[in-house]
N, C-alpha and C positions, 0 to 999 in steps of 0.2 A: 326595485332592484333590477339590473340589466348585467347579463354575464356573458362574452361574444369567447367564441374560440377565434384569439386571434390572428393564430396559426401554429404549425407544427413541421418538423423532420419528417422530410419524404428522401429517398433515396435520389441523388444529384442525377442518377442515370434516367430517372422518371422527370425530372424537372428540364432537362435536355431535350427529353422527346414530346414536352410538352413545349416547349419553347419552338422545337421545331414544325411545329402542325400549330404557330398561333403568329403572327405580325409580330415587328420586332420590337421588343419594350426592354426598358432601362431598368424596371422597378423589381427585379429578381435578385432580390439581394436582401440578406435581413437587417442594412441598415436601416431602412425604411422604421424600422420597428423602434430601431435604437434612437430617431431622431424625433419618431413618435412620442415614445413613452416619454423624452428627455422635456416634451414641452407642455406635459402634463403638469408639471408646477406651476405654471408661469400666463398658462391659454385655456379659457374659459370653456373650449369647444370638448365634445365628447368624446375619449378614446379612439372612438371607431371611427371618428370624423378627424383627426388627426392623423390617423394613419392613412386614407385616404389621402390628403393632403402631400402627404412625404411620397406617398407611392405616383402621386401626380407630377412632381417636381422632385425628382433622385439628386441631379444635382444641385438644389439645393440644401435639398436635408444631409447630403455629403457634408457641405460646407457647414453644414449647423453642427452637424454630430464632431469634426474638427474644434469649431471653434468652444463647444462648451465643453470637449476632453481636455485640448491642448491648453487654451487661455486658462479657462475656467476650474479648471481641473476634478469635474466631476465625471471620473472613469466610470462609475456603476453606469451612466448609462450603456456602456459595451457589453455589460453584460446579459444584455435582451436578447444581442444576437450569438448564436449557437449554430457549432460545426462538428461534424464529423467525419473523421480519417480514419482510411485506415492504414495501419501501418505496417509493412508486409518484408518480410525478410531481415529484419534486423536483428545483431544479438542481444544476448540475455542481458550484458551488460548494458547495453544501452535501456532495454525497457527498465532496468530499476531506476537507471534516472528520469526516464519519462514519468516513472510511477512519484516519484518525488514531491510532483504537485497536487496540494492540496483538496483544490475545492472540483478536479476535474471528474470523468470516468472515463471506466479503463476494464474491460474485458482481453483479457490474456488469453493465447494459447497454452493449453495446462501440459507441463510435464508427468505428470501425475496421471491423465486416463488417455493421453495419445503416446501411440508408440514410434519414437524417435527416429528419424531416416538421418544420417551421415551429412546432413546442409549444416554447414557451419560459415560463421565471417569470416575471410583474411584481413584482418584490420590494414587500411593504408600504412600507417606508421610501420607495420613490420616489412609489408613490402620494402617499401623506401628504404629499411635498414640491411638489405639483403638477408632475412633472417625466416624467410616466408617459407624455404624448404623444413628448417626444425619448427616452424611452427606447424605446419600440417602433418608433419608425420607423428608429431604428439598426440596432436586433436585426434588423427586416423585412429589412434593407437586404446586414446582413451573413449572412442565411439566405439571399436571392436569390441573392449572388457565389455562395456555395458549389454549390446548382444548377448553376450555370453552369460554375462550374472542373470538379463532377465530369463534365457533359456535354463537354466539353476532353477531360478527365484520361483518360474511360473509352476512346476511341477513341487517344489519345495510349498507352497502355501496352497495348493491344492492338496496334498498330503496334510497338511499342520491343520487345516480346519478343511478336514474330509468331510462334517458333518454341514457345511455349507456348499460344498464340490457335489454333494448330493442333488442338488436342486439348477436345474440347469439358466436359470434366472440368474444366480448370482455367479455366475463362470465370470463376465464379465467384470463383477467386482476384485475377485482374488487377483484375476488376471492384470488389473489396475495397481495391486499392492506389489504386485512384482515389478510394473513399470517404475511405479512410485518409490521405489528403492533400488533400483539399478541406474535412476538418472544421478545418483552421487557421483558415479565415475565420468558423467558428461562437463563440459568447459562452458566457460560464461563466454563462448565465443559461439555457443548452440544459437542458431537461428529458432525466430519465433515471429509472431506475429499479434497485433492488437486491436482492438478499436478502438478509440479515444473520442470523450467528447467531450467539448468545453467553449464557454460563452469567451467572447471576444477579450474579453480584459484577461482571461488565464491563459488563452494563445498568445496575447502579445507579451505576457512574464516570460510562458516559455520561449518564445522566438529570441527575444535577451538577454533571457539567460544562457540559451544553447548557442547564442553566438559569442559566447564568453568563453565556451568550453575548449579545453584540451582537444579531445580525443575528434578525431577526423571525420569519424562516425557518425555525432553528435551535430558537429556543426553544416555535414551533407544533409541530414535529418533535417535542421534547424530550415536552410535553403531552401528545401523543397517545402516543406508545410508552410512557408513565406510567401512563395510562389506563389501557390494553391489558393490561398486567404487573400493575398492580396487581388487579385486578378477580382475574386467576387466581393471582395469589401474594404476597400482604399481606404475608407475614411472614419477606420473605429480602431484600425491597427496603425499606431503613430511611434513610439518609443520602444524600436527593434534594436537597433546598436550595439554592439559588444559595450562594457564601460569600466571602467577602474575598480566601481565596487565587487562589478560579480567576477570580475578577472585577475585581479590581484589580492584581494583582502586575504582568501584561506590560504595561498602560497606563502604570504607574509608570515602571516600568525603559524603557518605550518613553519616556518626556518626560523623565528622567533623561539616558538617553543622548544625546537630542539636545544636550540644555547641555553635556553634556560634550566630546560632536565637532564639535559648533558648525556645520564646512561640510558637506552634505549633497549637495556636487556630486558626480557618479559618472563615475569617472575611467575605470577598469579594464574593460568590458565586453563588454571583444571575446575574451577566453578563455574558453572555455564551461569549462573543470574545470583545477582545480589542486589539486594536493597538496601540502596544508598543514603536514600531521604523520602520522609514521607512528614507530610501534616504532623503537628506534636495537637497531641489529643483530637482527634481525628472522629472519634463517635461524638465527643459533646459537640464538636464544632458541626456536625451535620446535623444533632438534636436541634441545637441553638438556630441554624440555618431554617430548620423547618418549624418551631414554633416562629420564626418572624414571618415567613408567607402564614401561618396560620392566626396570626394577632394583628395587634396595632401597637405592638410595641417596639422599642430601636434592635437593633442587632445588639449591644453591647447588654441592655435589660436580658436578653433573651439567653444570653450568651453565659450572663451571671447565674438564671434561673436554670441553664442547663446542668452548669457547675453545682449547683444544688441539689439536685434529683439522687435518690436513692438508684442503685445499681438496676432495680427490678422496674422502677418509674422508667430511667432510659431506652431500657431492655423494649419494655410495652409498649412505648411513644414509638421507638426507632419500628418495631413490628408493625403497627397500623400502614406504615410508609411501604410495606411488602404483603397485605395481606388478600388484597383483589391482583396484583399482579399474575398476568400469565407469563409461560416462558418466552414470549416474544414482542414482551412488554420493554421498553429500557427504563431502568429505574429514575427515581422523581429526580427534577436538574437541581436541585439542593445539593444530590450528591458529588459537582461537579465542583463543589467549594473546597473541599480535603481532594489530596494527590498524594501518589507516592513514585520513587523514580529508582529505577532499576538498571543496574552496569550488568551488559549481557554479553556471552562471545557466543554466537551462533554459528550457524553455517549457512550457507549460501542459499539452500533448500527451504530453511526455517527463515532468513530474510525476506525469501519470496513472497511470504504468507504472512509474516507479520508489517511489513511494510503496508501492505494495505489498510491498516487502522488509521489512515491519515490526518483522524482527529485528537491523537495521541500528537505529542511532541519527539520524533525522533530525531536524532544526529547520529552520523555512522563513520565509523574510521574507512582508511581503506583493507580491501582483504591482507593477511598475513597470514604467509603459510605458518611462522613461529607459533600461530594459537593452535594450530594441532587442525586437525580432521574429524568430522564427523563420520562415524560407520555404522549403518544401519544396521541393528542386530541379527536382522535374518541372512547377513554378508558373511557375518562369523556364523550363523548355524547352518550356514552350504559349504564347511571350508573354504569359503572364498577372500578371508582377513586377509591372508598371504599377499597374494597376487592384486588385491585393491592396493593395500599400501605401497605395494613395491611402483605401482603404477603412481600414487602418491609423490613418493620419492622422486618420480623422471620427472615428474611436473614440476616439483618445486628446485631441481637443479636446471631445468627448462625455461623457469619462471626468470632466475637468479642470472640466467645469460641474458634473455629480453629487456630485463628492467636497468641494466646498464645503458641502454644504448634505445630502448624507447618508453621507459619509467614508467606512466601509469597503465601506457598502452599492454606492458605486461598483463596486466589483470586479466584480458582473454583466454588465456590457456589454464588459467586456473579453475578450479571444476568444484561443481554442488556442495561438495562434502567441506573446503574450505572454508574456512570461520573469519568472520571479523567481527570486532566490538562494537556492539549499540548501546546509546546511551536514550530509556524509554522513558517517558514521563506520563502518565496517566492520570486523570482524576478517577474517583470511585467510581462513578457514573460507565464512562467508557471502559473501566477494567470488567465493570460487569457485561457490557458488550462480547469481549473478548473471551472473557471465562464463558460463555455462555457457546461462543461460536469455536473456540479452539480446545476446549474441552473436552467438547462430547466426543463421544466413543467414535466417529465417524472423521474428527477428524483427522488432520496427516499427524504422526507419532512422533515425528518430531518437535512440531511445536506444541502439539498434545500435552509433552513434558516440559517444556518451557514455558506454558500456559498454568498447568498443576503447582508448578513453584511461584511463579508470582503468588495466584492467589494463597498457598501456604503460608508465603512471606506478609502479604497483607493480612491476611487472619491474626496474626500473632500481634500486629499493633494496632489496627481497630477493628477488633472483631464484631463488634456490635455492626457498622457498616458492612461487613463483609459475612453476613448474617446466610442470604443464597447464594453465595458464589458458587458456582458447579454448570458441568457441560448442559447441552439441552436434555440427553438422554437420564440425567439422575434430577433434572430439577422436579418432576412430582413426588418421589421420594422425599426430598429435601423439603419439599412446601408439606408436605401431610407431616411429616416430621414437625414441624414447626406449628403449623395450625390446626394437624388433626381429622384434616378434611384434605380430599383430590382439588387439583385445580382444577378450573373446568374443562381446560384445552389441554391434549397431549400431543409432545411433538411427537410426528411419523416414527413409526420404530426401522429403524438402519441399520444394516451390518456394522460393526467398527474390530478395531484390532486392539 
């Protein structure tokens, strides 16, 4: 056996200064890697001596890594090579759609423990529409409450939990739930900031798809991380284009459907999550699932003998599959075969957070102020309900003048606390991700409780799979419960609210 590191992420500003204190070479680029590894099927010779080879001759492992993308159309080799941007001044609305892509990452600046300065977008489009004076005096107006709720909020939650304001270590965290609940009043036009990294094949989705996009934002975005990418790697990023699919198809099916539902009144929107559809028999089908990795029988045998098991056989079989787990285990990938799918109307603050599961299946409407507001409860226990909603109010008669005249480009002035519909699809597997991280006592309260309800609503139809569902901070309760015994590991103990 032979294992080489065959290279890694260094900061571009170190590979600069090493370029400049070294003769001039071609080979600084991680196509080399991609044209490498792509001739590993096909060439006798050793990894390490193939790379070599690409790193010898750049132009033509360009040409190679072209013609076995474009002709041939095996993309995975793109994805050897890996970048990283940062992305620095954009709004909020923009990173959800960056955050969009699946298989990337993505380090955000957190609303929740930095304290807000006044940077916000002027979207093009509103410029363009002469419409830039009411957009900022909105924004000004809805960045001023926030100041104001958090100077409320920070002496209001050092009173409500005086017995943690005792210990001068945790100032900083009270001091965070006050942030964490005054950015409701801020606009998805708040400036932020990211790091993003992603191998060659998910920059050139995004670069295609962002050149498809509406908003002016997006497709400056798109331009520049073009630029960037391509300057150091021509020949792995091929398929940039705007195109019919990603530019027309949801506009379609979006004027489509309206002719077909005709009324557009919103009836339902006082249930924040419902369960729409889940797996029918959902615990045999995960029994069944795991005696077939445990046999040499078919799935359908297995599937029969599941259906035959007494309530307590299930009960016992399903528990082996939980019983060495710790809390930072994810549960066996059997459980990945049952799913259930959830109709949600959140807010913008709870999008934030749940979006990042992005091995869930999500789709999302656009915001509607119609679905109502989220208001953090310590907003009504400062008397401060009043004065949020009234602030509310200008937004959405703010909103209702922008969106005649520059449509989705509206969405910018609309703020944290605004809701729109998601539609989530989970397997068990990954809901016990979720229950696990947006549970606990630690995390943000609002999806805390949109977190609590899924898994209630999953208990009630395969509870036998939904056996530990619970935050990190009650899983050893929950496992001694169950088996009688501690588990070995306990997660850190947290403050939470």
């Amino acid at each position: 056996m032979k294992v080489l590191l065959a290279g890694y992420n260094i900061d571009r500003e170190v590979i600069e200064e090493l370029k400049k204190n070294s003769p001039q070479r071609l080979d600084v680029t991680p196509e080399t890697l991609s044209a490498s590894y792509a001739r590993i099927s096909r060439d006798p010779r050793s990894a390490d001596k193939l790379r070599a080879v690409a790193r010898a001759e750049v132009e033509r492992a360009r040409r190679s890594n072209q013609k076995i993308i474009f002709r041939m159309g095996h993309h995975s080799v793109a994805e050897h090579a890996v970048f990283n941007f940062d992305i620095i001044g954009v709004s909020r609305l923009a990173l959800e759609e960056i955050e969009k892509f699946r298989l990337c990452s993505f380090t955000e600046k957190s609303q929740r423990y930095q304290t807000l300065t006044d940077d916000f977008v002027i979207p093009e489009e509103i410029r363009k529409a002469g419409k830039q004076q009411l957009f900022v005096k909105t924004v000004k107006a809805q960045n001023a409450l926030y100041h104001r709720l958090y100077d409320k909020l920070k002496p209001h939650f050092f009173k409500k939990y005086s017995h943690l304001a005792e210990d001068p270590k945790k100032h900083s965290l009270l001091n965070g739930w006050a942030k964490e609940d005054a950015r409701y009043a801020v606009s998805l036009a708040t400036e932020g900031q990211l790091g993003l990294t992603l191998n060659a094949r998910n920059l050139e989705l995004l670069i295609r798809r962002f050149s498809s996009k509406r908003l002016e934002e997006l497709r400056e975005l798109n331009s520049r991380i073009y630029a960037l990418a391509k300057e150091v790697a021509p020949s792995i990023i091929l398929f940039t284009e705007a195109n019919d699919f990603d530019s027309k198809t949801y506009d379609e099916l979006e004027r489509k459907a309206e002719a077909l539902l005709m009324k557009k009144t919103i009836k339902d929107n006082k249930e924040l999550v419902r369960l729409v559809d889940f797996t029918p028999e959902a615990d045999i089908k995960v029994v069944a699932s795991l005696l077939h990795t445990s046999s040499s029988l078919s799935y359908r045998e297995c599937l029969d003998k599941a259906r035959g098991l007494k309530s307590e056989e299930k009960k016992d079989f399903l528990e082996t599959a939980f019983k060495y787990m710790e809390f930072y285990d994810a549960s066996l990938r059997e459980f990945e075969y049952v799913s259930l799918t959830f109709d949600m109307s959140i807010s913008g603050s709870c999008f934030a957070q749940l979006k990042r599961h992005r091995m869930a299946t999500q789709t999302c409407q656009k915001y509607n102020p119609e679905l109502g507001v989220t208001v953090p409860p310590s907003i009504e226990e400062i008397g401060a309900e009043k004065e949020f909603m009234d602030m509310v109010e200008k937004t959405n008669q703010v909103y209702k003048n922008l969106k005649k005249e520059v449509y989705q480009a509206a969405d910018y002035v609309l703020t944290n606390s605004h809701r729109r519909r998601v539609l989530l699809k989970v397997n068990a597997r990954e809901l016990y991700h979720i229950s696990r991280l947006r549970e606990d006592a630690t995390a943000q309260w609002d999806v805390r409780r949109i977190a609590n309800k899924m898994s209630e609503l999953a208990s009630k139809v395969m509870p036998l799979t939904c056996l530990l569902l619970g935050g990190k901070d009650v899983y050893p309760q929950l496992f001694k419960q169950r088996f009688g015994r501690d588990p070995k590991f306990f997660p850190p103990k947290l403050d939470g609210r």
